[in-house]
Every structure is written in structure tokens, then in C-alpha cells.
Wavefront OBJ file of the C-alpha trace (Angstrom):
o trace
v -16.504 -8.999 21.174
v -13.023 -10.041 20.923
v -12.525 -11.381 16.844
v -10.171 -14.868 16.287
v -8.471 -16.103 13.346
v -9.842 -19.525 11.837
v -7.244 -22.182 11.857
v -7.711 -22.216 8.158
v -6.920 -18.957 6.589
v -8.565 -19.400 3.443
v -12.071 -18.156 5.606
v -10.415 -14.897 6.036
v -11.384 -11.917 4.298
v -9.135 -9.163 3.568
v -9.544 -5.814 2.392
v -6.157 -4.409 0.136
v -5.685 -0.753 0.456
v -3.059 1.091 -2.184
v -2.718 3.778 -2.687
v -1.726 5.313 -6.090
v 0.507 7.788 -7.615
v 1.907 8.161 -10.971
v 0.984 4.076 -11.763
v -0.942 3.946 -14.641
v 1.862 1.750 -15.751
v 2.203 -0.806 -12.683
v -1.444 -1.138 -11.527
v -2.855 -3.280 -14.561
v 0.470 -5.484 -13.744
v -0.281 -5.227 -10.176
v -4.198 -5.981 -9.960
v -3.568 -8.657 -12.303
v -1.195 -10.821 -10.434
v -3.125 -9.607 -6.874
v -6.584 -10.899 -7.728
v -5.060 -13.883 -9.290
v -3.168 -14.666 -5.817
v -6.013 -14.014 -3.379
v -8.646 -16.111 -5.998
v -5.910 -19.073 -5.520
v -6.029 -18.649 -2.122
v -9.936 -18.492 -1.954
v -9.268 -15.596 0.318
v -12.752 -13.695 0.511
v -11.301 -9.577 -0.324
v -12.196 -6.200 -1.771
v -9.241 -4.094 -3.227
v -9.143 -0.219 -3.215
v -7.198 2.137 -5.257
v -6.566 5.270 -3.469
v -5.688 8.124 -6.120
v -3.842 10.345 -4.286
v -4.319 13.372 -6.681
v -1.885 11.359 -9.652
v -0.454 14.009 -12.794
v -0.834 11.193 -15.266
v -4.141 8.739 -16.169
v -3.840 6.284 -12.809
v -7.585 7.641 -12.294
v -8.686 6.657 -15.655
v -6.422 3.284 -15.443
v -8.097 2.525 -11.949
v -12.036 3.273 -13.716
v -11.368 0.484 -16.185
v -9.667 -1.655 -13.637
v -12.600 -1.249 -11.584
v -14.793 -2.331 -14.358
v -13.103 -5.299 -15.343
v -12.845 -6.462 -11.533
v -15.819 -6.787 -9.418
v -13.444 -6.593 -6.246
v -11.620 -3.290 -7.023
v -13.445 -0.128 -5.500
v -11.533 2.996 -6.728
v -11.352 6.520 -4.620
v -10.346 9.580 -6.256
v -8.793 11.971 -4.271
v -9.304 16.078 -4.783
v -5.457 16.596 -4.776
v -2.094 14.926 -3.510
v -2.471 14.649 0.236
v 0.399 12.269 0.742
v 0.738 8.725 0.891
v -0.643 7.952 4.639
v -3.165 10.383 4.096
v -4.434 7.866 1.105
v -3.911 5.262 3.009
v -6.531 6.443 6.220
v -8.919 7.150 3.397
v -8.759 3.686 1.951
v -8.436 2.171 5.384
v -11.640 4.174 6.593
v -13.460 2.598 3.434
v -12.434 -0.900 4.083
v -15.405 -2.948 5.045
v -13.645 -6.790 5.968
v -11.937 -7.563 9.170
v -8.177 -7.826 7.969
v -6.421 -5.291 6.227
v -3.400 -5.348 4.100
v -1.905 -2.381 2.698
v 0.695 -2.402 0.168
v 2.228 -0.102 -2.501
v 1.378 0.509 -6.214
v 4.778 -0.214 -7.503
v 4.712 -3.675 -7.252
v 7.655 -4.084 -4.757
v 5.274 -6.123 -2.507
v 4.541 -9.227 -4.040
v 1.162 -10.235 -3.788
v 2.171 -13.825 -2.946
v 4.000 -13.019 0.024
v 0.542 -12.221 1.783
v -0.267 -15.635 3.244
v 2.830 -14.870 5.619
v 1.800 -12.048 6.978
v -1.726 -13.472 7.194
v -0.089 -16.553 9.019
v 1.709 -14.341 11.848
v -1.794 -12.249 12.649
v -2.446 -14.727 15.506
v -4.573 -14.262 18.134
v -1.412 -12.583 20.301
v -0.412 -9.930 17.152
v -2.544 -7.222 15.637
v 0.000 -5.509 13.399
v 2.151 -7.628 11.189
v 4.750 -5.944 8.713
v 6.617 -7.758 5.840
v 10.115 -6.661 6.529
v 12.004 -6.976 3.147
v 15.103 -9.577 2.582
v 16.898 -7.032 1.228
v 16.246 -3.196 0.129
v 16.248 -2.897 -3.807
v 16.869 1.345 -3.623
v 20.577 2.587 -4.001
v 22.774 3.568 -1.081
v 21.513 7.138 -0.055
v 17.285 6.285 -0.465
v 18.474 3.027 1.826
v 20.004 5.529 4.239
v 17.385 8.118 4.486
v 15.027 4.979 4.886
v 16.905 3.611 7.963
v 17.094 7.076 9.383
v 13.372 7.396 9.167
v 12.609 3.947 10.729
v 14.665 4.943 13.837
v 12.978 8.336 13.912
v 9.618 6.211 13.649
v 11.134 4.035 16.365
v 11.583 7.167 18.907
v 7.448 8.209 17.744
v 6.199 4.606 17.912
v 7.934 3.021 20.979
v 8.321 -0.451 19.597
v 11.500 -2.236 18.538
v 9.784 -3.028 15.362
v 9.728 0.413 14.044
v 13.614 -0.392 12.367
v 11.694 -3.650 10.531
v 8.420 -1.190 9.522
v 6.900 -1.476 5.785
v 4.617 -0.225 3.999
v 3.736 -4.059 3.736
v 0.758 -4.760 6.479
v -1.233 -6.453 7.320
v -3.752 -5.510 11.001
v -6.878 -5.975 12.151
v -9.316 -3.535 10.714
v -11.136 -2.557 14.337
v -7.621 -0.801 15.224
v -8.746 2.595 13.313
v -11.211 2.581 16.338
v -8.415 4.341 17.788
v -7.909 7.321 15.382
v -11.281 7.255 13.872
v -11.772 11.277 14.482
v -8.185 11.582 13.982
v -7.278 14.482 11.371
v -4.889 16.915 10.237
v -2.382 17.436 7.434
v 0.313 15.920 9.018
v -0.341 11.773 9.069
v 1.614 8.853 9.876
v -0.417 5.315 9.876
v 1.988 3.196 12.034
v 2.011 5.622 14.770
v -1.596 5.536 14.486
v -1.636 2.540 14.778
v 0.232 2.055 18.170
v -2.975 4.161 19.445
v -4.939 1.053 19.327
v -2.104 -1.815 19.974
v 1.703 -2.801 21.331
v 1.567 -5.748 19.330
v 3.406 -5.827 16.323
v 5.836 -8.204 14.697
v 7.415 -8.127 11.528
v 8.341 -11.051 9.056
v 10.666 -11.237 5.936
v 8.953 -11.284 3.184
v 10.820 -10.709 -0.463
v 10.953 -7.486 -2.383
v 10.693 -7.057 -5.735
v 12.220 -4.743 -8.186
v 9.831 -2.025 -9.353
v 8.747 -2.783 -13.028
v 8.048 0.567 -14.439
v 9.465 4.236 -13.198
v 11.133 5.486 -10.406
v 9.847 5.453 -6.501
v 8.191 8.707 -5.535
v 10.034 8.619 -2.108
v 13.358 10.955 -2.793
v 15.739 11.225 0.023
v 14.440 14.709 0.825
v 11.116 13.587 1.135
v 12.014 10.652 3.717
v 13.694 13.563 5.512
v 11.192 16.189 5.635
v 8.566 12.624 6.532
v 11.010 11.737 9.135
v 10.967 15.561 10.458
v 6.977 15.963 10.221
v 7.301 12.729 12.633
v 8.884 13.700 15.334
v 7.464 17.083 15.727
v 4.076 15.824 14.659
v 3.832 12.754 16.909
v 6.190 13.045 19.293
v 7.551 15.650 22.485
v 11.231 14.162 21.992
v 12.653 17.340 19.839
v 11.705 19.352 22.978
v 13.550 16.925 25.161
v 16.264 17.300 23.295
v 16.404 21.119 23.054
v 15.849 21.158 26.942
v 18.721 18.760 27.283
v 21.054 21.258 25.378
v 19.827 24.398 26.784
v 21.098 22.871 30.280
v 24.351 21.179 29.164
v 25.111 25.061 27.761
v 24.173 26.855 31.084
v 26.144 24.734 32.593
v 28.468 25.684 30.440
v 27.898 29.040 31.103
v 28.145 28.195 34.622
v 31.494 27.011 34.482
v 33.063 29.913 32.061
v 31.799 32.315 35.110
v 33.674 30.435 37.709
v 36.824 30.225 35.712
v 36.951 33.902 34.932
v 36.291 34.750 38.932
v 39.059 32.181 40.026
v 41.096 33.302 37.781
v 40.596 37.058 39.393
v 40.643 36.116 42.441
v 44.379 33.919 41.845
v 45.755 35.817 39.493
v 43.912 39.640 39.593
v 42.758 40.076 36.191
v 40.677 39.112 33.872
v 40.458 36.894 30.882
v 41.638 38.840 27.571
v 40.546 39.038 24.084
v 37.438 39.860 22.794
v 37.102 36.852 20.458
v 36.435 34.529 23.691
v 33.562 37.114 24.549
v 31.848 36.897 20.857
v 32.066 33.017 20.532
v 30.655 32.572 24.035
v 27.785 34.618 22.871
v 27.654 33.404 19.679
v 27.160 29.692 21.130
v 24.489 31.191 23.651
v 22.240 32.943 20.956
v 22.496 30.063 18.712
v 21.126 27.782 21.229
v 18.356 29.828 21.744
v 17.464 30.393 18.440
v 17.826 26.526 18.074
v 15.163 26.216 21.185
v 12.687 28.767 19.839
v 12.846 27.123 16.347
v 12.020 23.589 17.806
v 8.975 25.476 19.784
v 7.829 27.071 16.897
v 7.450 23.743 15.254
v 5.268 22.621 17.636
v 3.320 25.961 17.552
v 2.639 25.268 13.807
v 1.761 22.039 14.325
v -0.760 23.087 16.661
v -1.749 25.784 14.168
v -2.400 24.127 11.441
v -4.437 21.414 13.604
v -6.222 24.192 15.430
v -7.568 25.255 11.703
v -9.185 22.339 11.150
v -7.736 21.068 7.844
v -8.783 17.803 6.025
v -6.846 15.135 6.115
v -8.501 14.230 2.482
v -11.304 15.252 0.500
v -12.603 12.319 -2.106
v -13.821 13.456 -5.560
v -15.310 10.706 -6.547
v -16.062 6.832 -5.869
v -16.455 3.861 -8.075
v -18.248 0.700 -6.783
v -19.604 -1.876 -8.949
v -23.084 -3.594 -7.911
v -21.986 -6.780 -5.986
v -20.207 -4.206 -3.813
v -23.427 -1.669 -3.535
v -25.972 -5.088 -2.385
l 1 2 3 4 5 6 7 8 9 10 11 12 13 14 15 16 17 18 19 20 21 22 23 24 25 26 27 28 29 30 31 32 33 34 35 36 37 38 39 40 41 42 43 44 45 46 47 48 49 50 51 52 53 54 55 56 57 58 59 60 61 62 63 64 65 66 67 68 69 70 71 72 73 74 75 76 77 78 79 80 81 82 83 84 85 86 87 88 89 90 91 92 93 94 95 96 97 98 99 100 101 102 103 104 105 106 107 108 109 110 111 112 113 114 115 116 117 118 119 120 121 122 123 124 125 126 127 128 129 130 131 132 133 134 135 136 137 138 139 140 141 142 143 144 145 146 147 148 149 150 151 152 153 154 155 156 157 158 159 160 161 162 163 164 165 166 167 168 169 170 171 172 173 174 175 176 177 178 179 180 181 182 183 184 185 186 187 188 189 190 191 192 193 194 195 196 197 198 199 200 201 202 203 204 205 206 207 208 209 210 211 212 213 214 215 216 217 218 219 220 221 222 223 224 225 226 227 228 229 230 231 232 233 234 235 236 237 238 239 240 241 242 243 244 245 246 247 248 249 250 251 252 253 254 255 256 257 258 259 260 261 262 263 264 265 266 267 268 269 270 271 272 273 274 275 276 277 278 279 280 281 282 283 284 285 286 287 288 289 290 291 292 293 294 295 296 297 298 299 300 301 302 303 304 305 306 307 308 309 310 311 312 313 314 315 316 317 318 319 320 321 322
């Protein structure tokens, strides 16, 4: 049965997934000023704390939280998995209709939810909160626009340059990727399995109270790489498109050096011409074969089978277990 949005949004109820590493700091902040929001929205909602394997006491922060809250449901993780890889966990957990996801660093402000909630008509299923302005210095902001038009060539949508870890979609799209697993995750492109309908908003981003983001450039990088080989045949493309333009190439170096012995009766000197054509040749093979091999450990690793998570432990308090 197809699901619609009451007119009045204060019927809707929401489940918040975040996940969390190396917050002990921000989440009593964060839960805080969340469950206040959604209580003054009278917004029906469950929240769920994803530890993703944290170093420091976020597992022991989210127990009390959990205690103190009878909407917070905390999931502890075996190890770090990665931050989508939380984030299917929670999202598999989730039991209302809407969910929003949103990180542990209070960036997202909890307030700015009723706007995303607002634009999940009956004609959108994805809705991202698309910050004002990016609070991160000049190379994170760089590797991050980098990565959204990577996630643009995976994704196929023009709203892949305006993606956030700000959501908010409608919870029967994991239909789509419920048997979905591997090491290698990324939630938006799993979630144009289910849906072309996305829209983003602008929505206003906060400073991060305590620490530093977990995100380095290298990391957006190597997230943007594991994209493209993981969910998408365009690094191929590309290789074929270069191992043509060069035998073309190759193509045209022959037909010089045989007009030029049949006009002038000899051949082109020097031997450095020779090496750097076959320099160029082998290193566009090599180039091909690495892009292959990728994909060959992509399939290997998915071929073995590997969890996407593994939860240690649950916590639910009794309003949620009725």
C-alpha cells in the first residue's frame, strides 16, 4: 500500500539514526537538544546510537543516555566498520515510517528537521539538508566536493553535489538493499536502488562543539575511490576510453614512420622516441589492468561473504520491548 504524509506533520513518527564515533563528548549535548526538539514538535520518534567500534567511552556515554531516555535504543558494534556501515545497521533497526539520519557531532541541528520533514511530500522520498555554508577549512571542503561529484557519476542524480549526511527518507526504501552486504557501503547509492526522487534543502550547519571531524581528506579520497569502483562500471569506461585514444595513437606513429619511408627513404632516428613510445604503451596497460584488478577485489572480497556489521550488544528500555 502506497504510505502519505498527514497534512499536519506533528502525526509523523520518525526514527533518528547516528551513528557514533569518538563522541562521548557531543552526544549528551546532542540527545539533549534532539529530544527536546522532537518533544516540542510532538513528533512521535525513537533515536538510535550506532557505536561504530568508538576508542573512547561513547558506548558507556550512550548506556546512560539510554537510561535516562526512554526513546534512545543504543547498538554496539563489534569493531569500526565505517560510518555507512553504522548507518544500514541503525537503519535496519528502525521501526517508524520516516527516517532521519544525522551525525554525532552536532553539525546538524536538530531544529532544522521540520524542513526536511516539510519537503518529504508525497512526490519526494529522499530529502537531504544541504548546508548554507561548509564550516571545514579549504582542503576537507575540496575533498568533500570531489566526493559529491564522484557520488554524482555512482548515483545518477543532480542532487548528488547537494548530498548530506542530513536525511531524511521513507523507511520502506531499504526494501531495496535489504540482503545487501559487503565491506564496501555507501547509503545514498543505496538508496537510488529503491527511488529517483530526491531533493535537497538548505538547512544551517553548525560548528562542531567538541573535537575534530573524523573525515580527513584522505579518507574522503579513499571513500570517493571505494565509490566508484564499488558502485559503479565508469573507471572501466574510462580506462577503455584511453586504451583507444592511445592505439590510435599508436596508429598514427605507424603511419608517420611508413610515410616518412616511403617520401623520404629512411627511418625515424633516435632511440629515445622508441623508449617513450613504449614507455606510454606499458603504462597504459598497467593503468588498465590496475583498474580491472579493482574490480576483481571488489568481487573478491564480496564473493567471501564478509559482514557488513556484527552488533555486540543492544540496549532497549521496556516501553520499546512492549
Amino acid at each position: 500500500m502506497e504510505q502519505t504524509f498527514p497534512a499536519n506533520h506533528n502525526d509523523m513518527s520518525l526514527s533518528v539514526v547516528i551513528p557514533v564515533y569518538k563522541a562521548e563528548q557531543n552526544l549528551p549535548f546532542l540527545i539533549n537538544s534532539l529530544t527536546s526538539t522532537l518533544k516540542s514538535l510532538k513528533y512521535n520518534y525513537e533515536v538510535i546510537l550506532v557505536n561504530d567500534g568508538s576508542p573512547d567511552r561513547s558506548w558507556p556515554v550512550i548506556r546512560d543516555l539510554a537510561g535516562q531516555y526512554p526513546e534512545v535504543r543504543g547498538i554496539n558494534l563489534m569493531r569500526n566498520y565505517g560510518q555507512h556501515n553504522a548507518l544500514l545497521c541503525g537503519i535496519r533497526a528502525a521501526i517508524n515510517p520516516v527516517i532521519i539520519t544525522m551525525d554525532d557531532d552536532g553539525e546538524h541541528p536538530p531544529d532544522q528537521i521540520p524542513l526536511l520533514i516539510a519537503a518529504l511530500s508525497e512526490d519526494c522520498d529522499v530529502v537531504y539538508g544541504a548546508p548554507a555554508q561548509l564550516q571545514h577549512g579549504l582542503l576537507r571542503n575540496l575533498a568533500s566536493l570531489i566526493t559529491k561529484f564522484v557520488l554524482q557519476s555512482s548515483m545518477g542524480a543532480d542532487v548528488a553535489t547537494k548530498i548530506s549526511a542530513f536525511r531524511a527518507f521513507r523507511t520502506e526504501l531499504r526494501d531495496a538493499f535489504t540482503v545487501h552486504q559487503g565491506p564496501y557501503i555507501n547509503l545514498d547509492v543505496l538508496l537510488t536502488w529503491g527511488t529517483t526522487r530526491f531533493v535537497a534543502v538548505t538547512v544551517r550547519h553548525d560548528q562542531r562543539r567538541v573535537g575534530q571531524s573524523n573525515y580527513t581528506v584522505m579518507k574522503l579520497i579513499t571513500h570517493a575511490f571505494n565509490m566508484l569502483t564499488g558502485y559503479s562500471s565508469r573507471p572501466l569506461q574510462v580506462a577503455s576510453i584511453i586504451g583507444f585514444t592511445f592505439t590510435l595513437f599508436g596508429i598514427g606513429i605507424f603511419l608517420f614512420v611508413i610515410g616518412r619511408y616511403l617520401i623520404e627513404g629512411g627511418s625515424v632516428p633516435g632511440f629515445p622516441f622508441l623508449a617513450s613510445i613504449v614507455a606510454i604503451f606499458s603504462g597504459v596497460q598497467l593503468f588498465a589492468l590496475g583498474v580491472i584488478g579493482e574490480y576483481l577485489s571488489r568481487m573478491h572480497f564480496r564473493l567471501m561473504d564478509r559482514p557488513t556489521y556484527i552488533v555486540r550488544e543492544q540496549i532497549k528500555t521496556e516501553r520499546q520491548d512492549r
